[in-house]
C-alpha positions as a Markdown table, in Angstrom:
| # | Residue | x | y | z |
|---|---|---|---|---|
| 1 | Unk | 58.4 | -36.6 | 135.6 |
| 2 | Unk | 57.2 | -39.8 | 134.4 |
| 3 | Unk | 54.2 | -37.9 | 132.6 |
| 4 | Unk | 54.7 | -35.6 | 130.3 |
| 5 | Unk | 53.0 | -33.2 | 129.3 |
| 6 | Unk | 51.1 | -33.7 | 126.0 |
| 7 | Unk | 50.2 | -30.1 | 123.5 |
| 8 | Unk | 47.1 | -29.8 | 122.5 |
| 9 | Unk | 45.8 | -32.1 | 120.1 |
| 10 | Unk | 46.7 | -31.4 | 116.6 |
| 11 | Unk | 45.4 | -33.0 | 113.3 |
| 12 | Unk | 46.5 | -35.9 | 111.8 |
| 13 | Unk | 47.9 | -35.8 | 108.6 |
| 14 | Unk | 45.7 | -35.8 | 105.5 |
| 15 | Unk | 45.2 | -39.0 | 104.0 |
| 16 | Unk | 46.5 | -39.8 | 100.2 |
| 17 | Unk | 43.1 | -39.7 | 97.6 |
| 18 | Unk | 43.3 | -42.3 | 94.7 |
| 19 | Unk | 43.6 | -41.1 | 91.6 |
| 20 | Unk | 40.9 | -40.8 | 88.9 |
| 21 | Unk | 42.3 | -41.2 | 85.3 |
| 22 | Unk | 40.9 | -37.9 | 82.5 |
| 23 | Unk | 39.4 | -39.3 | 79.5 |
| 24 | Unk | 39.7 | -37.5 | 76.3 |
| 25 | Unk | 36.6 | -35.8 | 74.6 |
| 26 | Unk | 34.8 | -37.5 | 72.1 |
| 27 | Unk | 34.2 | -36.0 | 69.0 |
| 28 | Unk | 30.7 | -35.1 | 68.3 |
| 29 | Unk | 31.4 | -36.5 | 64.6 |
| 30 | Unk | 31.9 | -40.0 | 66.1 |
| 31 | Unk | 28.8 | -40.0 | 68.8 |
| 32 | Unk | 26.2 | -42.0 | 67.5 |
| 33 | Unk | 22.5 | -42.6 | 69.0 |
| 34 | Unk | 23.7 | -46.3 | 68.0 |
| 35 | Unk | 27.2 | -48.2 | 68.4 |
| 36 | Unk | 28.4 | -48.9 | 65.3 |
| 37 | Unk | 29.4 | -52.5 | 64.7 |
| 38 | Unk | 32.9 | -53.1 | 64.0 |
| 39 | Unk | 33.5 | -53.9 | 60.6 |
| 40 | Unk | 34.7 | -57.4 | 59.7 |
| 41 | Unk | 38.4 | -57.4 | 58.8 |
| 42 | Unk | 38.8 | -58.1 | 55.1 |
| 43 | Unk | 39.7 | -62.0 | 53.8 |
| 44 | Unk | 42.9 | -62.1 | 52.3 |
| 45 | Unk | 43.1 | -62.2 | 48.9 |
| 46 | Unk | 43.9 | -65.4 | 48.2 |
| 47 | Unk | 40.8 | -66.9 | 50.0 |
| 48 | Unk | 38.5 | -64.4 | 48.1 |
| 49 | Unk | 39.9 | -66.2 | 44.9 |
| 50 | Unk | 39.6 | -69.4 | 45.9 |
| 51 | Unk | 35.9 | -69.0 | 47.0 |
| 52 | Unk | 34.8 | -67.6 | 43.1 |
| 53 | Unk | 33.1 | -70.3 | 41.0 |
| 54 | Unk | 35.3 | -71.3 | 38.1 |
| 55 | Unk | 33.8 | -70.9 | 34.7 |
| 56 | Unk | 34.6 | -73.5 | 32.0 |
| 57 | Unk | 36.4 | -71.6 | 28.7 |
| 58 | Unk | 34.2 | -72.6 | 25.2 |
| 59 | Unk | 35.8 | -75.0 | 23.3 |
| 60 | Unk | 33.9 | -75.0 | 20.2 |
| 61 | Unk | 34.2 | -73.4 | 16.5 |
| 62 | Unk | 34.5 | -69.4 | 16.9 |
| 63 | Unk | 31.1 | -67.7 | 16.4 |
| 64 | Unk | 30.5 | -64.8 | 14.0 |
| 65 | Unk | 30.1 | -61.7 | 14.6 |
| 66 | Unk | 26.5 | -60.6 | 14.5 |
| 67 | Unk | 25.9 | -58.7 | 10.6 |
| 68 | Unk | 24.3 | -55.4 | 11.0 |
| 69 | Unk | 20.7 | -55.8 | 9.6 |
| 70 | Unk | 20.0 | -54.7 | 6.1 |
| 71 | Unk | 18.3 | -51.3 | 5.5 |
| 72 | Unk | 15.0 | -51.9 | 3.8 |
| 73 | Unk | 14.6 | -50.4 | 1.0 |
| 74 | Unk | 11.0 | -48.4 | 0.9 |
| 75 | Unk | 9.3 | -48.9 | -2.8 |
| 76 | Unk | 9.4 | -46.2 | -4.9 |
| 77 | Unk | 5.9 | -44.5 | -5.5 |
| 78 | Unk | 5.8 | -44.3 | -9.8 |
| 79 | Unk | 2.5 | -42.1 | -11.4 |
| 80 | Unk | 1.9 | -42.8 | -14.4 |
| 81 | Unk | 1.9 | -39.4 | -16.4 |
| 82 | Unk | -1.3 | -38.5 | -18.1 |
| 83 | Unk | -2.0 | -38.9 | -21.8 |
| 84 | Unk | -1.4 | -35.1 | -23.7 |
| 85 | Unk | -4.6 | -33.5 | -24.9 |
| 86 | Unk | -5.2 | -34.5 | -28.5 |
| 87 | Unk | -3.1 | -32.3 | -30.8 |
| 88 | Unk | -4.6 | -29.3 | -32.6 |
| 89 | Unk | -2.1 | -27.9 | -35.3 |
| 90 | Unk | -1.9 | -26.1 | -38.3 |
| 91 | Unk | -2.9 | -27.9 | -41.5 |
| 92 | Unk | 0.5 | -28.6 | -43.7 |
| 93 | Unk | 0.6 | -27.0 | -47.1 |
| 94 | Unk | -1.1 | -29.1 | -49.9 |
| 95 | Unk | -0.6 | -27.9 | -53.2 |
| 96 | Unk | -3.9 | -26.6 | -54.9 |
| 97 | Unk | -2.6 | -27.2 | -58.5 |
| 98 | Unk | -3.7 | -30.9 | -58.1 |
| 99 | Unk | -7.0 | -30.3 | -58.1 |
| 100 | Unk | -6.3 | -28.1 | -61.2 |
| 101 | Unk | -4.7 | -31.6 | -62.8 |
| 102 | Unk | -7.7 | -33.3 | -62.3 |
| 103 | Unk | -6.7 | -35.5 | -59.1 |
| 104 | Unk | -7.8 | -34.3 | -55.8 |
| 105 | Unk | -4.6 | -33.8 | -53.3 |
| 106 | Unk | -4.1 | -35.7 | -50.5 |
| 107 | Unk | -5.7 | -34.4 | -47.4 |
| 108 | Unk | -4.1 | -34.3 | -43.8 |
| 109 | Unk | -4.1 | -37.1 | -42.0 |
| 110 | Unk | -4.0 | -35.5 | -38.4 |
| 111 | Unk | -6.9 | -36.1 | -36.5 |
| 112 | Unk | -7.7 | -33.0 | -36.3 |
| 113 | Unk | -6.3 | -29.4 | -37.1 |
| 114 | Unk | -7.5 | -25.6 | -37.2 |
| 115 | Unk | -7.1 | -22.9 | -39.6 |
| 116 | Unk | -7.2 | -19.9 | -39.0 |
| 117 | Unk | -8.4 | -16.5 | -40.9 |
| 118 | Unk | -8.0 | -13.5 | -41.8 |
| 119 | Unk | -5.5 | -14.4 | -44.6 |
| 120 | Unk | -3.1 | -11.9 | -45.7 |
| 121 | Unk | -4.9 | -12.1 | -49.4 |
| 122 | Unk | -7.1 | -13.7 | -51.6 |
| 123 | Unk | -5.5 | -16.4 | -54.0 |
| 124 | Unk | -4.2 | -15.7 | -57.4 |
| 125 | Unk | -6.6 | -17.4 | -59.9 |
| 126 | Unk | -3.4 | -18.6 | -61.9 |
| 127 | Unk | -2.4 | -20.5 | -58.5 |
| 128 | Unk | -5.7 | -22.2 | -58.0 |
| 129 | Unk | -5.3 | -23.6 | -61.1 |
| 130 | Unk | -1.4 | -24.6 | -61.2 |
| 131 | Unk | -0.7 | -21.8 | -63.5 |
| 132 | Unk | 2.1 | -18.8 | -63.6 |
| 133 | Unk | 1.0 | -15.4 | -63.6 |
| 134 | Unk | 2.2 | -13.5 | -65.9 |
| 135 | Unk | 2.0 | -10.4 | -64.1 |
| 136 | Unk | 3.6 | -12.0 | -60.2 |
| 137 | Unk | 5.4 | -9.3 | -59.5 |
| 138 | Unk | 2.3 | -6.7 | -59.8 |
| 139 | Unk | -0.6 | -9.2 | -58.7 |
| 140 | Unk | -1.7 | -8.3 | -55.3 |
| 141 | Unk | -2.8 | -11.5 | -54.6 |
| 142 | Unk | -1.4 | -14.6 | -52.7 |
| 143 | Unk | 1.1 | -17.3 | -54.9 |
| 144 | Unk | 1.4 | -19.3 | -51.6 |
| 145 | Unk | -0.8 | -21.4 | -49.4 |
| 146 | Unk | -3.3 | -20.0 | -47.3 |
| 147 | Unk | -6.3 | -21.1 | -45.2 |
| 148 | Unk | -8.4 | -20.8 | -47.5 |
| 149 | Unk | -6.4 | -22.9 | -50.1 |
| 150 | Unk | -6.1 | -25.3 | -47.9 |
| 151 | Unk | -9.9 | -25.3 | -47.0 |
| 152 | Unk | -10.2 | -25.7 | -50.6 |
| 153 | Unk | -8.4 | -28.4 | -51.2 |
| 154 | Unk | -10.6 | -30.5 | -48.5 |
| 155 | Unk | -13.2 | -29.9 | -50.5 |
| 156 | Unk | -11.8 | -30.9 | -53.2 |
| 157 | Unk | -10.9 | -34.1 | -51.9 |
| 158 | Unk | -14.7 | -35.7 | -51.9 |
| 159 | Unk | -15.1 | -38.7 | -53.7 |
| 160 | Unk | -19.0 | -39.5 | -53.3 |
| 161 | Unk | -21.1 | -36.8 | -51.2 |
| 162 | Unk | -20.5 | -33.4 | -49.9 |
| 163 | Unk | -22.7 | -32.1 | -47.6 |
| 164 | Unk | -22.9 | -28.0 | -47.0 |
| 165 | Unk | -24.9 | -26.0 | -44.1 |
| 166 | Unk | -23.7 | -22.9 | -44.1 |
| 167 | Unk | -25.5 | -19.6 | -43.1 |
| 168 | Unk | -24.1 | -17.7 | -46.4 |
| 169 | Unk | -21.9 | -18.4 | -49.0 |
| 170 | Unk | -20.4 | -15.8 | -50.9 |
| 171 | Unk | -17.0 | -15.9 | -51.7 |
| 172 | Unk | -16.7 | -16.9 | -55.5 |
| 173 | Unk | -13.5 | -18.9 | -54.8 |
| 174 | Unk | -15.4 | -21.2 | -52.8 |
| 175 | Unk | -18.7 | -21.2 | -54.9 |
| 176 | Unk | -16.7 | -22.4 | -58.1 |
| 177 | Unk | -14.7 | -25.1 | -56.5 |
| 178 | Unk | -18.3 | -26.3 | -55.2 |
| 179 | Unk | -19.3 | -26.0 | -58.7 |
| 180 | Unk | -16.2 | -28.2 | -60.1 |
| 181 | Unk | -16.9 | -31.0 | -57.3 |
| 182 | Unk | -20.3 | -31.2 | -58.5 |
| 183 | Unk | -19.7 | -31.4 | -62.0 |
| 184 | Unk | -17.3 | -34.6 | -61.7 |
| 185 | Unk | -20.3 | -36.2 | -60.4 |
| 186 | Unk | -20.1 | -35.5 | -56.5 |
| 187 | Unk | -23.5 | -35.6 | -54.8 |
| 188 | Unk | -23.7 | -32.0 | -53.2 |
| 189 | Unk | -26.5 | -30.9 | -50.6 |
| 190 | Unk | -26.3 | -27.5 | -49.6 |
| 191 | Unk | -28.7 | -26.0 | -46.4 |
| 192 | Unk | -28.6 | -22.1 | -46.0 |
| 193 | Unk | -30.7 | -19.5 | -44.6 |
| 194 | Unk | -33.4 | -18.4 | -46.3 |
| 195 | Unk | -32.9 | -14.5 | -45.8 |
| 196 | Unk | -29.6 | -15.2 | -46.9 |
| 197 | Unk | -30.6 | -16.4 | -50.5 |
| 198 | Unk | -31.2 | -13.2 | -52.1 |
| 199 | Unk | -28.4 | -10.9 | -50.6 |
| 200 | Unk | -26.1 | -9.2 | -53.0 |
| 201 | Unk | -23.2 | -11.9 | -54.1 |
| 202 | Unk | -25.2 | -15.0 | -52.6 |
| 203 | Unk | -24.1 | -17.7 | -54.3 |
| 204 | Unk | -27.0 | -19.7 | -53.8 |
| 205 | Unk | -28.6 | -19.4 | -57.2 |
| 206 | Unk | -25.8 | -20.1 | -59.2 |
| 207 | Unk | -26.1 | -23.8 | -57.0 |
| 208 | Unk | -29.8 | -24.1 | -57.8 |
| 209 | Unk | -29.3 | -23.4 | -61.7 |
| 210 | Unk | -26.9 | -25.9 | -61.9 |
| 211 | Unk | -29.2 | -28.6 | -59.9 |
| 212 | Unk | -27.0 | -28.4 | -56.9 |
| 213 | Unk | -30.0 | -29.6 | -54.2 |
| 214 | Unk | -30.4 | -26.2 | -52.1 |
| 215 | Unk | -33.3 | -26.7 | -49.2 |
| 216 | Unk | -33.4 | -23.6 | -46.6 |
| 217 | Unk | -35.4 | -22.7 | -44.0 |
| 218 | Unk | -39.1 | -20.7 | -43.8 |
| 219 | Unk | -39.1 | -19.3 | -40.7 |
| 220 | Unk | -37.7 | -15.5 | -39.1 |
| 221 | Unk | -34.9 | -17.8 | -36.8 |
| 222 | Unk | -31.1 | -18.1 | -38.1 |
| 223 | Unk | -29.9 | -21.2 | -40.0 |
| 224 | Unk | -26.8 | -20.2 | -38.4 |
| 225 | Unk | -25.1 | -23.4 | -38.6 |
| 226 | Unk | -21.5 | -23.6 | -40.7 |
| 227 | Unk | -20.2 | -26.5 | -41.2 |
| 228 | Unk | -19.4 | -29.4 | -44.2 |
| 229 | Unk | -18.6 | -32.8 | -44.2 |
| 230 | Unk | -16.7 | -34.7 | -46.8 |
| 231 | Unk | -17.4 | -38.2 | -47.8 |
| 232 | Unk | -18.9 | -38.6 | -44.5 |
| 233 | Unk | -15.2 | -39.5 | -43.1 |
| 234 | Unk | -13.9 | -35.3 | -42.4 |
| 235 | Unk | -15.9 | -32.8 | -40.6 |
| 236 | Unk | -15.2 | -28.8 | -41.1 |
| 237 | Unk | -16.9 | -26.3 | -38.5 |
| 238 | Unk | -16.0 | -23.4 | -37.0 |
| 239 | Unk | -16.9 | -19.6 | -37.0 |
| 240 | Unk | -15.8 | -19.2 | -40.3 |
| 241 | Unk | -18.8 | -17.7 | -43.1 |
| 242 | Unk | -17.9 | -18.9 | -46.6 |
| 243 | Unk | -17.5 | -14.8 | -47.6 |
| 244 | Unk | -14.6 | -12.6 | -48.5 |
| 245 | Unk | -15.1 | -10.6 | -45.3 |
| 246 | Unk | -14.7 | -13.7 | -43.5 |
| 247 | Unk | -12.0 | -14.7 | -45.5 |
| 248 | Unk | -9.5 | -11.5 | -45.3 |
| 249 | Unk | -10.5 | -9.5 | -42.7 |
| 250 | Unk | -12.7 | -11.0 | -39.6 |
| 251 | Unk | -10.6 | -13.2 | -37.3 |
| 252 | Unk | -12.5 | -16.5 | -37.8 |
| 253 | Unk | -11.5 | -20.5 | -37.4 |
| 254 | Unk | -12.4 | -23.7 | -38.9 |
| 255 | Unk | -11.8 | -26.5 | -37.5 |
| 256 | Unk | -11.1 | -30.0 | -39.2 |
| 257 | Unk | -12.2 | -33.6 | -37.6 |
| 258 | Unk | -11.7 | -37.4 | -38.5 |
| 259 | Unk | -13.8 | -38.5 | -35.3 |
| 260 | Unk | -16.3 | -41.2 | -36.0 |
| 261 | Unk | -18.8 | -40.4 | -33.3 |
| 262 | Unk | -18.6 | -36.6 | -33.8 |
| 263 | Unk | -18.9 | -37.1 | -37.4 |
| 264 | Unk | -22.1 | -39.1 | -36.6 |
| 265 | Unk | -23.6 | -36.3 | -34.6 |
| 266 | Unk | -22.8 | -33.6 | -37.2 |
| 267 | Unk | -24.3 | -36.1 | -40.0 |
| 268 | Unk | -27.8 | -36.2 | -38.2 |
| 269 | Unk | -27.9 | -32.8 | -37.8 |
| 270 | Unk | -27.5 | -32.3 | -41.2 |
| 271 | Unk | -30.2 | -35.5 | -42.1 |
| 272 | Unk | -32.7 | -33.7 | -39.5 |
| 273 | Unk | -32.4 | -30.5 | -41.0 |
| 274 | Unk | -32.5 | -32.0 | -44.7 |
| 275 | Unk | -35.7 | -33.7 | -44.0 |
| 276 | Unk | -37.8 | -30.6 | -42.4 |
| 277 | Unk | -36.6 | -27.6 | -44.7 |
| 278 | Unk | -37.9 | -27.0 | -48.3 |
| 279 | Unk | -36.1 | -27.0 | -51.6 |
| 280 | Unk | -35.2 | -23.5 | -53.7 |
| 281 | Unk | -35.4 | -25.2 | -56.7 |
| 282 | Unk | -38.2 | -27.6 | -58.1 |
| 283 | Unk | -35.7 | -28.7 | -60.2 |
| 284 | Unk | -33.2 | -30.7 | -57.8 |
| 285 | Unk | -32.3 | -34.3 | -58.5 |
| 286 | Unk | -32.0 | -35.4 | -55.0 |
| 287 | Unk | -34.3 | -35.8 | -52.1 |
C-alpha cells in the first residue's frame, strides 16, 4: 500500500520562549524623584598641589609681638577734710597771787574758753592774796584754782577800761577785786538793774561811794544782760550772776572771747545802753 494511513493530527511541539533577565529591587533609600549626578572622581593629589598659588615667605626684620595695652589708671577722688569747729576748753590755771604782787597775770591766750560753775568752794582770802593760811588744814575753803579765780584773774588783767553790765553783783570776792582795778587807775563803767540796786548784799553802792560810774535802768523790764569786757580786747558772757549762789551752787557758764567783730557788737551794746540809762551817783567822774 503505497498510502499509508496517517493518525490523526497531533500538535506540534511547543516552541522555545526567549528568556527575560530578573532585575534586582531597588532600594527605596536610593530612588530619587531626580538622578543624581555622578560625582567627579577626585584629582590626584599631586595636581591639587600643583594648582595652589605659592605664597612668597617675608624676608624682612622679625616683627614684635603686639604689648598688651596699659591699664589706665582712674584718678583718685581726694576731699579735702573740713576745718574742726573752733576749740572751746577749759581755762588753764593762772596763779591769783600775782595780782596780790601787784602785776596782773597773764591771761589765756586761747581764743576762746568756758568756765564753768558751781565750784566746789569759795577761795581762801589768804590765797587771793598769795598768802598761807595759817589754819589750811581747818579752812573750809578752796587753796587751789577755781572758776572763779580764774574769772578773777581776767579781770584783773585790765590795763585801761573795764566795762561791767551785769544784772546783780553780789559776791564780795568779785566786788573787791572791782574795787582794786579801779583804785590803780582803771576806768570802770558798771550798768545794772535798777531793782537790783537796793537788794540785801548789792554791791552797787559800795561802787558809787567810791566814784565807780554806776548808770541803771528806770523802767519795770530786766537789765538782764551779764557780761564784761576788758580793755576792749576780751569779752566774758554767759549765764553766770556775779553772786555767791551763782558761784557755788547754780550750774552756770561764762564764756571768754578774743573775737574782733563780736567784741565790736558787745561794745555797742554796752555804748547804747551807757548813753540812754541814768547815773546812781551825781558824783561820777565819767560820762
Amino acid at each position: 500500500m503505497g498510502n499509508c494511513l496517517s493518525s490523526p493530527s497531533e500538535p506540534s511541539p511547543a516552541q522555545p520562549q526567549p528568556l527575560v533577565p530578573i532585575q534586582a529591587p531597588i532600594p527605596a533609600s536610593n530612588l530619587s524623584t531626580e538622578s543624581a549626578a555622578p560625582a567627579p572622581a577626585a584629582a590626584p593629589a599631586a595636581a591639587q598641589h600643583a594648582r595652589r598659588p605659592r605664597v612668597p615667605q617675608y624676608q624682612g626684620p622679625p616683627i614684635p609681638a603686639a604689648a598688651a595695652p596699659a591699664p589706665t589708671k582712674q584718678p583718685v577722688q581726694t576731699v579735702a577734710p573740713p576745718p574742726p569747729p573752733r576749740a572751746i576748753q577749759a581755762a588753764p590755771p593762772n596763779p591769783t597771787a600775782a595780782a596780790a604782787a601787784g602785776a596782773p597775770p597773764p591771761a589765756s591766750t586761747a581764743q576762746a574758753f568756758a568756765l564753768f560753775f558751781p565750784d566746789p568752794a569759795l577761795p581762801c582770802r589768804f590765797f587771793l592774796q598769795g598768802k598761807p593760811c595759817g589754819k589750811k588744814r581747818a579752812c573750809n575753803f578752796s587753796h587751789t584754782p577755781t572758776s572763779l579765780t580764774r574769772f578773777l584773774d581776767i579781770l584783773t588783767s585790765a590795763q585801761r577800761t573795764l566795762d561791767i553790765c551785769v544784772f546783780t553783783i553780789t559776791c564780795d570776792e568779785i566786788a573787791d577785786r572791782v574795787l582794786e582795778i579801779h583804785n590803780r587807775g582803771v576806768r570802770v563803767r558798771v550798768i545794772t538793774d535798777n531793782d537790783q540796786i537796793n537788794n540785801p548784799g548789792s554791791d552797787i553802792n559800795r561802787f558809787a561811794e567810791a566814784r565807780i560810774a554806776v548808770r541803771t535802768d528806770r523802767t519795770s523790764a530786766l537789765m538782764h544782760h551779764k557780761f564784761a569786757i576788758v580793755d576792749g580786747a576780751v569779752l566774758l558772757s554767759g549765764s553766770y550772776n556775779w553772786s555767791r549762789q551763782a558761784t557755788i551752787a547754780n550750774n552756770e557758764n561764762i564764756v571768754v572771747y578774743r573775737e574782733p567783730a563780736l567784741l565790736a557788737a558787745f561794745q555797742q551794746e554796752f555804748e547804747k545802753l551807757w548813753a540812754t540809762f541814768v547815773s546812781v551817783n551825781a558824783r561820777e567822774t565819767l560820762t
